[in-house]
N, C-alpha and C positions, 0 to 999 in steps of 0.2 A: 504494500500500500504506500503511496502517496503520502508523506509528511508534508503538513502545509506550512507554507512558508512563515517566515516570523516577520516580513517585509509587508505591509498594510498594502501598497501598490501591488507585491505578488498573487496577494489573495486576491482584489480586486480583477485581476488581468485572467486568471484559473477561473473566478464565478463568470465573467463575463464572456470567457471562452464557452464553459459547459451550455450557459445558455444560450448563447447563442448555437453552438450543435446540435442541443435537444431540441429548438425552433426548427433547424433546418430536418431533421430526420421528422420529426412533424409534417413537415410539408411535404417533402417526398413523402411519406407516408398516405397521406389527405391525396396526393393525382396519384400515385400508384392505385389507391381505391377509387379514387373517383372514375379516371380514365378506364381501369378494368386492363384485361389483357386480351383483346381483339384477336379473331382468325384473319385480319388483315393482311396483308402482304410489308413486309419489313421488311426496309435499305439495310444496307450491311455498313453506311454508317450511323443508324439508329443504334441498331445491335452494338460494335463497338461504343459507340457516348455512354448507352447504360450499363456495358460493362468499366468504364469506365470511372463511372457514376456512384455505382456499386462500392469501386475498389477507394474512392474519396469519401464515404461513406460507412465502409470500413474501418478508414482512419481513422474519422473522426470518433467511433465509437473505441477503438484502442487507444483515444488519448486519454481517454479516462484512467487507464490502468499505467500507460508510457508515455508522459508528454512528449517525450522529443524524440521518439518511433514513430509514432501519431501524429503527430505535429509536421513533422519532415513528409508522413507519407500522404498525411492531407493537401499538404500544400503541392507534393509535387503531382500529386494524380488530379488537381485542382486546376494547375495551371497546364496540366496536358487539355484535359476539358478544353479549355478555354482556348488550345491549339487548332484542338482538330477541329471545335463545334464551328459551324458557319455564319451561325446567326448568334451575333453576340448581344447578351442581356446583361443589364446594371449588376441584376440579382448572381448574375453567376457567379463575380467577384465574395460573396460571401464568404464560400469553400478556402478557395485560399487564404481567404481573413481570419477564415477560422483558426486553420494551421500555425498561421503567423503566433494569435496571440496564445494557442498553446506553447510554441518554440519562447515566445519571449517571458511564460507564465516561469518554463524551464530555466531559462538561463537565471530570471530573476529568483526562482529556487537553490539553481544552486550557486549563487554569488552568496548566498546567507551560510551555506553551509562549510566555506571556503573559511 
């Protein structure tokens, strides 16, 4: 487990992290149901994005356990998204904000510990 920092700023930057991820896996969660999973025909770069998607999403939920595995793997499968997707949205920048402020929840953890 996670010892929380003795830094007033660390802790702020870790709760602000969590929720803002628990928001995002809400949301995916809310069009994964809403939308349903169609016998449509699906492009193989849909298929890629949501595995994609998936795996930034994954992270975010291992940052809980490893900020800076989690952190590094949110941010970097965040800003793949945001390579290969076409149609760029405001909101996509989240994902890697997320990661961000786990990596910096970490560093400001372990400068206290130093």
């Amino acid at each position: 487990m996670i010892e929380a920092p003795k830094n007033p700023a660390g802790i702020v930057v870790r709760w602000l992290a969590r929720a803002l991820s628990v928001l995002i896996i809400l949301i995916f969660a809310m069009f994964a149901l809403g939308e349903g999973f169609g016998v449509g025909p699906v492009e193989t770069n849909e298929i890629i994005l949501f595995i994609i998607l998936l795996l930034s999403l994954a992270g975010i939920v291992y940052s809980f356990f490893n900020e800076k595995l989690g952190g590094l793997g949110t941010l970097a499968f965040g800003i793949i998204f945001l390579i290969v997707d076409r149609h760029f949205n405001f909101y996509y920048l989240f994902i890697p904000f997320t990661g961000i402020l786990f990596l910096v929840s970490w560093l400001l953890s372990k400068e206290k510990k130093n």
